[in-house]
The first five atom37 places (N, CA, C, CB, O) and aatype in JSON, in Angstrom:
{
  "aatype": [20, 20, 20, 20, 20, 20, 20, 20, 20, 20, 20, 20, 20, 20, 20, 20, 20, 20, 20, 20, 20, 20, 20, 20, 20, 20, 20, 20, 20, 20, 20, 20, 20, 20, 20, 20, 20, 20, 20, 20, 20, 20, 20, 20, 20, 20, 20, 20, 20, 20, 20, 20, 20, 20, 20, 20, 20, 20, 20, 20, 20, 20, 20, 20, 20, 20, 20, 20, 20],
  "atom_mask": [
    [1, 1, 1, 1, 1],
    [1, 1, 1, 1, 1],
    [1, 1, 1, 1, 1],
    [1, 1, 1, 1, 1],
    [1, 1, 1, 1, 1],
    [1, 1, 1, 1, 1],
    [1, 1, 1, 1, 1],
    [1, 1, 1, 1, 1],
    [1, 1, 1, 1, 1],
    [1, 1, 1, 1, 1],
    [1, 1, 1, 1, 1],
    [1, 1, 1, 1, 1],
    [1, 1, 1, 1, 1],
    [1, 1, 1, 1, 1],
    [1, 1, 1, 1, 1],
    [1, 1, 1, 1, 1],
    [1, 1, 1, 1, 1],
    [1, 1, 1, 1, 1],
    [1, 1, 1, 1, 1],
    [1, 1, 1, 1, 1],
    [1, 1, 1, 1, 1],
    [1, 1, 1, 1, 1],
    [1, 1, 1, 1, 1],
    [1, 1, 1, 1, 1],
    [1, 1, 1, 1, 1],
    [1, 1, 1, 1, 1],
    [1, 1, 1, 1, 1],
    [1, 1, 1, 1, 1],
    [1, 1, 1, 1, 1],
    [1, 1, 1, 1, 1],
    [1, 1, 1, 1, 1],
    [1, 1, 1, 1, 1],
    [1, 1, 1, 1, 1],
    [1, 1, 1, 1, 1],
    [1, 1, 1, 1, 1],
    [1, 1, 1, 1, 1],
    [1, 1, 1, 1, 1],
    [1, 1, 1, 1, 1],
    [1, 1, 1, 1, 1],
    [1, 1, 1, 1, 1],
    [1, 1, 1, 1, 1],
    [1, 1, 1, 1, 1],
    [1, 1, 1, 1, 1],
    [1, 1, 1, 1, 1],
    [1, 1, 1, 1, 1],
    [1, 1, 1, 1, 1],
    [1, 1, 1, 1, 1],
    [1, 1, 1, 1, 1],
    [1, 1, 1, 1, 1],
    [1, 1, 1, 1, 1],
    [1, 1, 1, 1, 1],
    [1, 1, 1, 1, 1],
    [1, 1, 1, 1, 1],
    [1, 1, 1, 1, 1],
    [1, 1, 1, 1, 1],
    [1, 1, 1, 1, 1],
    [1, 1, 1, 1, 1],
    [1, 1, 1, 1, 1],
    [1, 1, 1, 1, 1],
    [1, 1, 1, 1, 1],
    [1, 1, 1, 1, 1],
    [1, 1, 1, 1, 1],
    [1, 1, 1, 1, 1],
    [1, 1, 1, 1, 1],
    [1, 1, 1, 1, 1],
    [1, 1, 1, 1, 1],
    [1, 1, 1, 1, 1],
    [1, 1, 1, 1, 1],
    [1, 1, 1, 1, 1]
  ],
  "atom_positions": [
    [[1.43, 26.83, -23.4], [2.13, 25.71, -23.99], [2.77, 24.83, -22.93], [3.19, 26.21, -24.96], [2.88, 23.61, -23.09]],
    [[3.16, 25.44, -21.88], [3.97, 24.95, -21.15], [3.14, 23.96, -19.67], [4.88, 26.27, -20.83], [3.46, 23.28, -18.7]],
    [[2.12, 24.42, -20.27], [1.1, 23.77, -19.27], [0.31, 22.09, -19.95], [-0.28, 25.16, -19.03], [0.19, 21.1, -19.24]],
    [[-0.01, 22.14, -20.98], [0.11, 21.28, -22.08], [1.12, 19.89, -22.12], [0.5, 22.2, -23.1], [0.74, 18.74, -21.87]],
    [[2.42, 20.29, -22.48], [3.78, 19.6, -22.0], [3.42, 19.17, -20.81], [5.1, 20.49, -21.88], [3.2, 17.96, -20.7]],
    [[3.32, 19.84, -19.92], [3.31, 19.41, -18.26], [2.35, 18.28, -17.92], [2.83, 20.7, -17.26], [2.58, 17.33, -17.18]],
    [[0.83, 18.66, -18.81], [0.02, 17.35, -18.79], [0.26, 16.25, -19.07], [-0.8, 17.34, -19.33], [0.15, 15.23, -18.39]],
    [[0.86, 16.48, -20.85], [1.53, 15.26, -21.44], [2.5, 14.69, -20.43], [2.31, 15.61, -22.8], [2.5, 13.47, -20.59]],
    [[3.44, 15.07, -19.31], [4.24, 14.45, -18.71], [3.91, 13.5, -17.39], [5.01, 15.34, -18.53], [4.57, 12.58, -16.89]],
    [[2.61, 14.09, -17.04], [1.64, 13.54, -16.31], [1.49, 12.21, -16.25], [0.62, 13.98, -16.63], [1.6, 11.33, -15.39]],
    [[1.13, 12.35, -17.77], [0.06, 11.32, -17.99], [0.91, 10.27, -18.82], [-1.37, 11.93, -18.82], [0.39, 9.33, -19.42]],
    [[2.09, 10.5, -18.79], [3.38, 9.29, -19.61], [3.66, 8.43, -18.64], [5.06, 9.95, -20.15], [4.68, 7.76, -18.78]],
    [[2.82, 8.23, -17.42], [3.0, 6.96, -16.64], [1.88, 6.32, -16.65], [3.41, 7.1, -15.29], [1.87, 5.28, -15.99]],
    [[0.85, 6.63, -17.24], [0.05, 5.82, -17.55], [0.36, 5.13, -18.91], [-1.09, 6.43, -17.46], [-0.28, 4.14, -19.26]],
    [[1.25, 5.61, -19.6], [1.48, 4.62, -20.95], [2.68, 3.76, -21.17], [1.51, 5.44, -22.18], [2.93, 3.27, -22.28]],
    [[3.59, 3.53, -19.91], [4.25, 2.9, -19.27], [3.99, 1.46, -19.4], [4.19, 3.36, -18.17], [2.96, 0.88, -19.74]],
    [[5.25, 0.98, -19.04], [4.2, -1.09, -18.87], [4.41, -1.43, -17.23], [5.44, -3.1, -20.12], [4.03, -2.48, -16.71]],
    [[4.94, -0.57, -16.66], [5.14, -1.28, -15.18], [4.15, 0.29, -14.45], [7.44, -1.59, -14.51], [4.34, 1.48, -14.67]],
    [[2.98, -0.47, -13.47], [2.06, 0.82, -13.34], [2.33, 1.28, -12.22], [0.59, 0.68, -13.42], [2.44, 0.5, -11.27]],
    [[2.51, 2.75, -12.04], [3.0, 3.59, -11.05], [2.76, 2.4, -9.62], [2.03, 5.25, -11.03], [2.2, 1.32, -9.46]],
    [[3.83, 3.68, -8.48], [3.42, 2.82, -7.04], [2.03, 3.1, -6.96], [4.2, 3.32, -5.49], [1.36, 2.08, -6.85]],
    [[1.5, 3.95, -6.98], [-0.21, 4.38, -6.69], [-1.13, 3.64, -6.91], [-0.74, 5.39, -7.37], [-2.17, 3.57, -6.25]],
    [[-0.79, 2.95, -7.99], [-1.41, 2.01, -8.51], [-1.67, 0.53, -8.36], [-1.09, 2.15, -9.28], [-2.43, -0.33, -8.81]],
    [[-0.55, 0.68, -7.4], [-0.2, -1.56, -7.51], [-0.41, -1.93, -6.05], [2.05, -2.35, -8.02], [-0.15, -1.5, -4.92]],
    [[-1.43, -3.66, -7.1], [-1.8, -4.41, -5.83], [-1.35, -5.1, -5.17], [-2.47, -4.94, -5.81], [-0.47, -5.8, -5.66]],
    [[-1.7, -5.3, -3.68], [-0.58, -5.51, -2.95], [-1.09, -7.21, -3.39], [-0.45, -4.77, -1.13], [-2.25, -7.61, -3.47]],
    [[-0.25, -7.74, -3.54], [-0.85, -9.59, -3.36], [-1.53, -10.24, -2.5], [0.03, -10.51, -3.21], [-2.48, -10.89, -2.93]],
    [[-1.31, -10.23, -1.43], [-1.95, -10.59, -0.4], [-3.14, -10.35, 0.01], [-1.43, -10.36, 0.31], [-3.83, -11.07, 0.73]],
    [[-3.5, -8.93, -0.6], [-4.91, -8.28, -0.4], [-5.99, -8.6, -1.52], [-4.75, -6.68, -0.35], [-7.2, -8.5, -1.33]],
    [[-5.57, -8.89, -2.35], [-6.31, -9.05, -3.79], [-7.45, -10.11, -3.91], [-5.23, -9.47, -4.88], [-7.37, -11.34, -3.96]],
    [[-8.84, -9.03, -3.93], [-9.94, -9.97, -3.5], [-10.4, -9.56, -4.94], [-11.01, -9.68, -1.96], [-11.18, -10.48, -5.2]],
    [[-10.38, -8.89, -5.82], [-11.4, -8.63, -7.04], [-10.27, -9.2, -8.22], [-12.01, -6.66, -7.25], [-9.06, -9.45, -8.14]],
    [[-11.09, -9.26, -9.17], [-10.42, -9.69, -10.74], [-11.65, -9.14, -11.63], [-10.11, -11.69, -11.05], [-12.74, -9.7, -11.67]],
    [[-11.35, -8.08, -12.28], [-12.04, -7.42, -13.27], [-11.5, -7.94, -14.56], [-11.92, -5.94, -13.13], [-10.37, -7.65, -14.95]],
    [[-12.69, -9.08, -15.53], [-11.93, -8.9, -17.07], [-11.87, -7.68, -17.98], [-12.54, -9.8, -17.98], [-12.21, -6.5, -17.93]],
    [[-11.36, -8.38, -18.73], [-11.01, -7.39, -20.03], [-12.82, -6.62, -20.47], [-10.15, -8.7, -21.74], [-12.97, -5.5, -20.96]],
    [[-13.67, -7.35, -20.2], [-14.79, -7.32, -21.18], [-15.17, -5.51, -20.33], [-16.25, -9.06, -21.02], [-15.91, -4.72, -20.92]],
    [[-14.56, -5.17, -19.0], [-14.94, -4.18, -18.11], [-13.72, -3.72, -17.77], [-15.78, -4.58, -16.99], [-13.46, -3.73, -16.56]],
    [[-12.72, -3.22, -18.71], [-11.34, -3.34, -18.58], [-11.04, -1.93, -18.24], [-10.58, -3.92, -19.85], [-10.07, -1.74, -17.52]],
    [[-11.74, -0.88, -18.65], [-11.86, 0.62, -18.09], [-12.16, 0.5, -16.32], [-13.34, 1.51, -19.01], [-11.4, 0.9, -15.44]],
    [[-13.55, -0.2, -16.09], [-14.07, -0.08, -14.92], [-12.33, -0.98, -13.87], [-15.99, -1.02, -14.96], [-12.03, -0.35, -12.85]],
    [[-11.86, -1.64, -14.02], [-11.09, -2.61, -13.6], [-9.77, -1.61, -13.58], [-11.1, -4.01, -14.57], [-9.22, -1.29, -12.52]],
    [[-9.34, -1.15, -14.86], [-8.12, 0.14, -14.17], [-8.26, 1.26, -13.5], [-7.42, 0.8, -15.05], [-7.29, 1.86, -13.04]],
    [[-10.23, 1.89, -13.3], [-9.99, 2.38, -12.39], [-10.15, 2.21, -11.13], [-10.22, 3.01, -12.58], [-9.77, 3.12, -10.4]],
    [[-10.77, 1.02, -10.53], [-10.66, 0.56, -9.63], [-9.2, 0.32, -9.09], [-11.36, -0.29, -9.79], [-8.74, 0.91, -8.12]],
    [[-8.56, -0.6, -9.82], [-7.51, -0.54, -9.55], [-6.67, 0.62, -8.94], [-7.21, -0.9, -10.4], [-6.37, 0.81, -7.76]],
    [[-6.39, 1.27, -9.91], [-6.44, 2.99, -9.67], [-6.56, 3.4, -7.4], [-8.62, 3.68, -10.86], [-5.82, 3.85, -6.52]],
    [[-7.66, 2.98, -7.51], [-8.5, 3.04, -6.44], [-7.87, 2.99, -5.16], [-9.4, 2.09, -6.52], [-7.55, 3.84, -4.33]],
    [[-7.71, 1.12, -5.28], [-8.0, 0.33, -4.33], [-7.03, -0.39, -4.84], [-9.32, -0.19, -4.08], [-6.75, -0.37, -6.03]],
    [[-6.37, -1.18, -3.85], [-4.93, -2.18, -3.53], [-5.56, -3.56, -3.74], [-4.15, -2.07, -1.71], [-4.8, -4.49, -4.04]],
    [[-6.65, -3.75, -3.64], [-7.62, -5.12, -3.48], [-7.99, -5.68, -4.94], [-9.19, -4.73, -2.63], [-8.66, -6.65, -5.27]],
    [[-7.24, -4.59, -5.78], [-8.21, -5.38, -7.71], [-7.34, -5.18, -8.25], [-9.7, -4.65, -8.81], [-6.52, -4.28, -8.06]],
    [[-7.37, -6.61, -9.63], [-6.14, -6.02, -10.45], [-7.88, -6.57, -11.48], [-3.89, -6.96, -10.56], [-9.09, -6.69, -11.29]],
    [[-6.79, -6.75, -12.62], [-7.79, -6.69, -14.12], [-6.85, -7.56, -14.85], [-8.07, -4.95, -15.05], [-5.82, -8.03, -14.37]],
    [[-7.33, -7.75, -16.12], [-6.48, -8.55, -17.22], [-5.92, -7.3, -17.44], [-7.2, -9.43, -18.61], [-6.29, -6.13, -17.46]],
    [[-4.42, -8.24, -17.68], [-2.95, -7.3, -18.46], [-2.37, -6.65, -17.39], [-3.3, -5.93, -19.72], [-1.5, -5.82, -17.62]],
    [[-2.81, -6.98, -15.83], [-1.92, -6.45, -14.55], [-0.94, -7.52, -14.31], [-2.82, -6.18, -13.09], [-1.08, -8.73, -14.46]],
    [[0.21, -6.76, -13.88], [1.46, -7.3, -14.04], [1.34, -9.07, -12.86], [2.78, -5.81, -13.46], [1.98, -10.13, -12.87]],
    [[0.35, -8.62, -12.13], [0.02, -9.66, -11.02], [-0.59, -11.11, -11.5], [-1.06, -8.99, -10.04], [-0.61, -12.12, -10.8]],
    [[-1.0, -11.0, -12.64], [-1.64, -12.03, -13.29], [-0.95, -11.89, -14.91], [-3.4, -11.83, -13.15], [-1.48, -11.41, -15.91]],
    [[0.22, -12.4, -14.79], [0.59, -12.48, -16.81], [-0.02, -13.08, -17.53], [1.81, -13.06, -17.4], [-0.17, -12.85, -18.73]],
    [[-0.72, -14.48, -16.55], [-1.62, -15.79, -17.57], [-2.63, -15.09, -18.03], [-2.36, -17.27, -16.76], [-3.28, -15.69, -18.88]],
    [[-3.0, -14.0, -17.76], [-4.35, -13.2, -18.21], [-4.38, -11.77, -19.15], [-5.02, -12.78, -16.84], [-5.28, -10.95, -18.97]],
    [[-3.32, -11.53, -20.17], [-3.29, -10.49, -20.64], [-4.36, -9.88, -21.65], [-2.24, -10.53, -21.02], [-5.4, -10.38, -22.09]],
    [[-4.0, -9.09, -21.78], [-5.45, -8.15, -22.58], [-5.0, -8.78, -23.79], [-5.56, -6.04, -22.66], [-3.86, -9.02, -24.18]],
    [[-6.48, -9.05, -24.47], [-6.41, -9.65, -26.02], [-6.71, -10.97, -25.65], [-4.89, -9.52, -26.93], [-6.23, -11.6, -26.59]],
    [[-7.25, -11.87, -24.8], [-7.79, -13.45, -24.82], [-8.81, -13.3, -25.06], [-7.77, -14.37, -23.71], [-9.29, -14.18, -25.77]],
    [[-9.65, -12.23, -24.69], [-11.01, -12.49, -25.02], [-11.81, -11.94, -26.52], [-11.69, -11.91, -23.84], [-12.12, -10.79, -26.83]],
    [[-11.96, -12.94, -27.13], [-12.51, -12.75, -28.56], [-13.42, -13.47, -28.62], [-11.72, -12.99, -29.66], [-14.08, -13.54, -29.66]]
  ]
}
């Protein structure tokens, strides 16, 4: 059970709105822009690499998830 909990606690920074340090791009470096339409492939890159954000990264607000319909 207690291992369970421990995952769930893990993984409560991914459901966060501001994304871990591990995660964030530095500005200056930011050569990729992944849309929404590849929005998995784009957080884990992100994830990755300091060089990509995606729609709905805090680095780009004009671009949040949900424009593209």
């Amino acid at each position: 059970m207690s291992s369970t909990l421990n995952r769930c606690e893990q993984q409560s920074c991914m459901k966060s709105a501001e994304p871990p340090d591990w995660m964030t791009a530095v500005d200056e470096l930011v050569r990729f822009y992944v849309d929404e339409s590849a929005l998995g492939l784009g957080k884990t890159l992100a994830a990755a690499r300091k060089d990509v954000i995606h729609a709905g990264h805090p680095l780009v607000p004009e671009c949040p998830v949900g424009t593209l319909r």
